[in-house]
N, C-alpha and C positions, 0 to 999 in steps of 0.2 A: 423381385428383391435381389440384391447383391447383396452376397455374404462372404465375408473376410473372416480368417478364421472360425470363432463360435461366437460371430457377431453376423444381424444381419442388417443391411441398411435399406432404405427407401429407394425405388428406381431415377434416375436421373433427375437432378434438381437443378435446371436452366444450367448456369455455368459451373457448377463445383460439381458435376457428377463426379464420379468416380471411374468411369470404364473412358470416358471422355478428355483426361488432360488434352488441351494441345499443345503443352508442352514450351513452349513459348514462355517468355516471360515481361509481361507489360507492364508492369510499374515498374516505380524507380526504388532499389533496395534503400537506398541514401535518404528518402526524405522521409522513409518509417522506424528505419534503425534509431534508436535510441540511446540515451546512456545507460540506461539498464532494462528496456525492455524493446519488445515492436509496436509501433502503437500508427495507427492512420484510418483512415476516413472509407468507407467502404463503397458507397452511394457514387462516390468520384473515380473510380478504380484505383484509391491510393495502394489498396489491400488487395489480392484475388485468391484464388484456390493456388495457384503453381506457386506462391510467393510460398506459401506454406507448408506445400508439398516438396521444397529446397529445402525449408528448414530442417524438416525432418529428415531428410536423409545426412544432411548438414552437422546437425546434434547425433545423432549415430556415430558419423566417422569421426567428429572431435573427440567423444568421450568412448569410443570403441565400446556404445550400450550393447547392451544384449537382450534389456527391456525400458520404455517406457512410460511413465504414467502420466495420461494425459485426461485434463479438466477441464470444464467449461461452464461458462456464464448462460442465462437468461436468452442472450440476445436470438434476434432472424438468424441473423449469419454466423454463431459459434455452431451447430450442427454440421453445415457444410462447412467448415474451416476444419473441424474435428476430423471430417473422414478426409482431406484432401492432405491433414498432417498427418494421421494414422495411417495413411496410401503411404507416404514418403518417411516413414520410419520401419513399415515391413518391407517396405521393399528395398530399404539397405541391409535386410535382416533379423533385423531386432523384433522382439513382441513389446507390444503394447496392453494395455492395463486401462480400461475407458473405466475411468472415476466417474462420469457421469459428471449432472448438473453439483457443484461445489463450491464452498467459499476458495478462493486462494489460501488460505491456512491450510484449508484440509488437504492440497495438494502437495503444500510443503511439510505436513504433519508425515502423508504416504510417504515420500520421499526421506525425510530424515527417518522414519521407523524401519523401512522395507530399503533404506541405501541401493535407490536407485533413482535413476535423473526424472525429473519431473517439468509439467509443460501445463498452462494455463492459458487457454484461450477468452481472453477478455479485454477490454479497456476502460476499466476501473469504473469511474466517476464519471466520464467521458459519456455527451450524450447516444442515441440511438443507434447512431448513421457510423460509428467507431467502434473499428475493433482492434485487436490487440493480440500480444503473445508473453506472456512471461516464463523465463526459463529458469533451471535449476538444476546444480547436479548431483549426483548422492549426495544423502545427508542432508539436503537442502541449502549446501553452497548456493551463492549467490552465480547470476551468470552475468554481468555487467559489461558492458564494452572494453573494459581492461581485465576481463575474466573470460574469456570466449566468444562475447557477443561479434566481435571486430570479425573476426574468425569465423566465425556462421556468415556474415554479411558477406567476405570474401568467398567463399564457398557457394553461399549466394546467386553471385554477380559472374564468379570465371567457373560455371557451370560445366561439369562432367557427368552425365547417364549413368545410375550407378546399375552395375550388375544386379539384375532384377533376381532379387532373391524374400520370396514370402515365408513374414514371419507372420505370427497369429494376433489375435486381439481379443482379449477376452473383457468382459464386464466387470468391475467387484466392487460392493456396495461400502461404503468406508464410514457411513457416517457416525453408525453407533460406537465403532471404534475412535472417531475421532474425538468424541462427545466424551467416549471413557478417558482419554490423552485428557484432554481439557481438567477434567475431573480430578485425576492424578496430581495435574498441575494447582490445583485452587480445589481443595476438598470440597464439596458440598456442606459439611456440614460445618466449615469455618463462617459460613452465609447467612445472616440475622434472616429478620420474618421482616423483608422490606418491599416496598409498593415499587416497581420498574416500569416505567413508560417506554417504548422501543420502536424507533419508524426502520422501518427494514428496507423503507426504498423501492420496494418492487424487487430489489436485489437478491444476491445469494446468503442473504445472512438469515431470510424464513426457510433455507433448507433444515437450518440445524438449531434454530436459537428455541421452538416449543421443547425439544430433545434436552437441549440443557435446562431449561429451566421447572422439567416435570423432575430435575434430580436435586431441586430448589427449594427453602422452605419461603423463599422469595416469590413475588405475584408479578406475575407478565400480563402487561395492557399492552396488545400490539395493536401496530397503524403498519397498513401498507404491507405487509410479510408475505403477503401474496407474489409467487415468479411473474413479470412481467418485461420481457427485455424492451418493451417501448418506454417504459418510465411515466405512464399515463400519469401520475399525481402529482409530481417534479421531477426534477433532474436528480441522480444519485449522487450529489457532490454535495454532502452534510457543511464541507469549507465555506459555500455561499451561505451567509443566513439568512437570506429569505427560503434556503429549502429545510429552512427547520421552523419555519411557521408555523407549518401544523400540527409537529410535536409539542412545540410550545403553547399553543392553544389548546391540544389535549389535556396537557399536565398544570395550565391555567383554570382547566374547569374541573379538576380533581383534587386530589392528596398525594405526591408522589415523592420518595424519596430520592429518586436518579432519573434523570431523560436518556437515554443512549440512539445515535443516529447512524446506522451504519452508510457505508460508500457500496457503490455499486458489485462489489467483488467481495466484498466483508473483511478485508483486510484491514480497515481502516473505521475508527469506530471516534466519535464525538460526542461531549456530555452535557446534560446541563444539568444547576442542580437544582436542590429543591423548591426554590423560585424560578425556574425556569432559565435561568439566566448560564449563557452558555459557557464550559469551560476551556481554556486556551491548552494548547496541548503543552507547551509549558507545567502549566499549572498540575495537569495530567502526570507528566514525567517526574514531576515532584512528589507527587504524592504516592506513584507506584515506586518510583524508586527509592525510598525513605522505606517503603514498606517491606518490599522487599530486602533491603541491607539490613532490617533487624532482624533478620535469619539468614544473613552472608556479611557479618562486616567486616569490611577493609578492604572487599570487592571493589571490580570495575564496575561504572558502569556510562555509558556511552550517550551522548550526548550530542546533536547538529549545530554547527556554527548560529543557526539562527535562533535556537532557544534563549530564554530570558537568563540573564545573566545569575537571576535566583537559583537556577538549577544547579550548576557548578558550587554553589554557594551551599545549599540545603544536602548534597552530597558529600560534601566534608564535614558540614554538622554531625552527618550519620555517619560519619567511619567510614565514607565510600569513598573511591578516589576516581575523577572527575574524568572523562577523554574525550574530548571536544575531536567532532570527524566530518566531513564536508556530507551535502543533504544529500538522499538516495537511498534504498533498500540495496542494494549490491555493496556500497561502499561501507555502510552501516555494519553488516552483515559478516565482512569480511575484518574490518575492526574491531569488531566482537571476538570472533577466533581467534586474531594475535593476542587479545589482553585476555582473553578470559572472561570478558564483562559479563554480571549475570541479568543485564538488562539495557534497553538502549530508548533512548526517546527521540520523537520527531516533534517541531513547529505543526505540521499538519495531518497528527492521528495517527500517525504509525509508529505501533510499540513492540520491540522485541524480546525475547525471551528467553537466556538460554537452555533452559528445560523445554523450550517447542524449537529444539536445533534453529536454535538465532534469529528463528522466522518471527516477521511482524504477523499478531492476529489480533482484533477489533475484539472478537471475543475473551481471551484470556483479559485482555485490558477492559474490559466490563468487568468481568469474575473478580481481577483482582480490586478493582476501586468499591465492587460492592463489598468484598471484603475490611477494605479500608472502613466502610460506612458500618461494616458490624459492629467492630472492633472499637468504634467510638461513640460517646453517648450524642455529640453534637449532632444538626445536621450538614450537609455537604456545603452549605452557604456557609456557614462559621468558617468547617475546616480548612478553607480555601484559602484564608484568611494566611492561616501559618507558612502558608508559601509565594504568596504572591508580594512582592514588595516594589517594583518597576510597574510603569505603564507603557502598553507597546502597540504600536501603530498597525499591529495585523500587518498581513500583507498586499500591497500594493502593485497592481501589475500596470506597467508600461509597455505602449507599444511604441517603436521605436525602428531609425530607419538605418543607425551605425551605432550598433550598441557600444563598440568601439570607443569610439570617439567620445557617449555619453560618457561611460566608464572614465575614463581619461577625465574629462570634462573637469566631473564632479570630485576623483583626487586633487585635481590641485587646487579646486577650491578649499581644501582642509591641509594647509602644508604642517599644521601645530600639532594635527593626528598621528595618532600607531596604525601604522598601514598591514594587515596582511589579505595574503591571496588565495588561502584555502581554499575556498571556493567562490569565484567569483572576488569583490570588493568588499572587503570589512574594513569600518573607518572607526575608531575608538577612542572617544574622547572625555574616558572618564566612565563617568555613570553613566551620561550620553552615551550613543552608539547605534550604527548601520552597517545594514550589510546589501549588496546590490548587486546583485546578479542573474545570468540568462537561466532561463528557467529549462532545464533540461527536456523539456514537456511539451512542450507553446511556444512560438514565439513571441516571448514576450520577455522584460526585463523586471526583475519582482526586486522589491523594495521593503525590508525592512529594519524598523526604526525603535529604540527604546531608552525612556528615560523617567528622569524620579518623580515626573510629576504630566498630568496631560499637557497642560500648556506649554511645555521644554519639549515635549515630542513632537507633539503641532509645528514647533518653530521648526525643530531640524529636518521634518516630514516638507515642511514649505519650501525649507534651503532647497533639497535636495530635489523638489518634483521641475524648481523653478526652473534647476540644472538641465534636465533629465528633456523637457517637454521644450526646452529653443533645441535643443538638437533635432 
């Protein structure tokens, strides 16, 4: 065994030992950095043990830590990524805090309670063979490429040895407490007596979701809650819907008042309702945030360029006032803190909170939509109703050889449009409206479309692919 302060670890694991760096660094920092996280391929050496044994000492000298808390996913490879970061955060120093296996919430719950920087080893939704890093600093700031991440990257790449100085690592179990936070946030007893179907993925959302829901007068039907970081039953990307087949199948041969589908990190949660029929996170942000401003009106609350234009709409209904912010949990995050907003929503499942320090959880965005479901006689098929009034083309991913030029392309095809560049290309021509941009994640160009009627999105979904696919 090798033991780091009051932790001990397994002896040598092929390349991530511990007593073993060689110190060297073989990938390329560039093609894993990200706009707000590190995210690459493990199987191909996008990702190795020293890649993250920089970061950490990296995150040290940015934020002159003195501790911190680091978490990890399911997968093969978060274990040894864990000890090769926790190498290169005592050995600039600092002590470390191993959260153990965790949702991403719960790391940014430790971090904004205990205001100390926090580290998540994972990549999300991303199949097997992908691993990741997401960063945070006290309080659970966002770490984004225009918040530090650039900064780590450089640090990274023009590599200095830092003076080998051992700090400790200790273990501490977070989850009951994170389960109480949660609790805090969404009383228990605000929660009718409702029937919940939950596919958990294989992911980190069965560390914690039986714990919430024995403080429930609500019934838990899981699928899948079991840790697996292969993803034997599908992939943990709820966004595809063929991986919610078989939630949907489960809650087709029951009685259930909510589907919930978490993403492979549990940061990110997806619903259907009681038809099984799945809800758009749009529709989502509407409903929590409507809920929420009836105990904060005249609140911010925060919004992605690519939501449905009902959202903006249904926020000034309630006394909210509207802040449209380009897509991302860093920039989100960070827009929230200037305005104050007491809530934020994404196109694809991720919901913020200011009472969980501005962090998106899958969880609380359960809590609160069951609460919405208490609260009303209907079921979730009616109430969806009150928010939804546009049809919208989901997202559309192109791949593409000059996103450039498509970009280009498909403005001038629209001269009669309101052009802006928040993020990426928004083309807005009335009730119509697109938005077309590289996807900070993939290479890939995602495309979305929305209008008052299916056949008016169809057309501008055609204009626009017609564009997109001669280039």
């Amino acid at each position: 065994m090798v033991r780091d302060g009051d932790i001990e670890y397994p002896e040598c694991r092929k390349w991530w030992c511990l007593g073993h760096f060689l110190h060297s660094l073989d990938v390329d920092p560039q093609s894993v950095f990200k706009a707000y996280d590190i995210r690459g391929r493990v199987d191909n050496g996008e990702l190795d043990a020293e890649l993250y044994r920089r970061v950490g000492v990296a995150l040290v000298m940015l934020l002159d830590a003195d501790t911190v808390a680091i978490g990890r996913d399911c997968r093969a490879s978060s274990m040894g990524f864990f000890e090769a970061l926790a190498r290169g955060v005592t050995t600039a120093g600092a002590d470390v805090v191993d959260l153990g296996e965790v949702p991403t919430d719960a790391v940014y719950f430790y971090s904004g309670s205990q205001d100390v920087p926090g580290a998540m080893i994972t990549a999300s939704h991303n199949p097997p063979a992908y691993n990741g890093l997401k960063l945070c600093r006290p309080g659970a700031a966002p770490i984004g490429m225009e918040s530090g991440l650039a900064e780590i990257e450089q640090s990274v790449i023009d590599w200095a040895e830092p003076r080998a100085e051992t700090g400790s690592v200790l273990r501490e179990s977070i989850v009951g407490d994170y389960v109480d936070h949660l609790a805090r946030i969404v009383p228990p007893d605000s929660i009718g007596d409702l029937a919940v179907a939950v596919d958990g993925g294989n992911g980190m959302a069965g560390v914690a979701i039986h714990d919430v829901f024995d403080r429930l007068p609500a019934r838990l039907t899981g699928l899948y809650l079991e840790l697996d970081g292969s993803f034997p039953n599908h992939p943990a990307d709820p966004l595809v819907p063929e991986n919610l087949n078989d939630l949907r199948a489960l809650m087709e041969a029951g009685s259930f008042d909510l589907g919930v589908a978490f993403d492979g990190d549990a940061d990110r949660a997806f619903f259907l309702d009681d038809e099984a029929h799945p809800l758009p996170g749009s529709t989502v942000t509407s409903l929590i945030g409507r809920r929420i401003l009836a105990d904060n009106p005249g609140a911010a609350v925060v919004h992605n360029l690519i939501t449905s234009k009902a959202v903006p709409e249904i926020i000034r209904e309630n006394e909210g006032r509207p802040v449209r912010t380009r897509v991302g949990h860093s920039f989100i995050k960070q827009v929230m803190a200037d305005t104050g907003a007491v809530f934020g929503g994404e196109h694809s499942g991720h919901y913020y909170f200011r009472d969980n320090y501005r962090a998106d959880s899958g969880m609380l965005a359960m809590l609160f939509l069951m609460r919405v479901l208490s609260e009303d006689s209907r079921p979730l098929s009616e109430i969806r109703h009150d928010v939804e009034r546009y049809v919208s083309s989901g997202e559309i991913n192109f791949e593409v050889s000059d996103v450039d030029a498509a970009m280009a392309a498909v403005e001038a095809a629209f001269p009669e449009a309101a052009i802006d560049r928040l993020d990426g290309l928004t083309v807005d021509l009335g009730v119509r409206w697109f938005n077309l941009r590289p996807s900070n994640t993939e290479p890939l160009l995602r495309l979305n479309a929305e209008a008052e009627g299916s056949e008016s999105v169809s057309e501008l979904v055609e204009r626009v692919s017609d564009i997109v696919e001669r280039r």
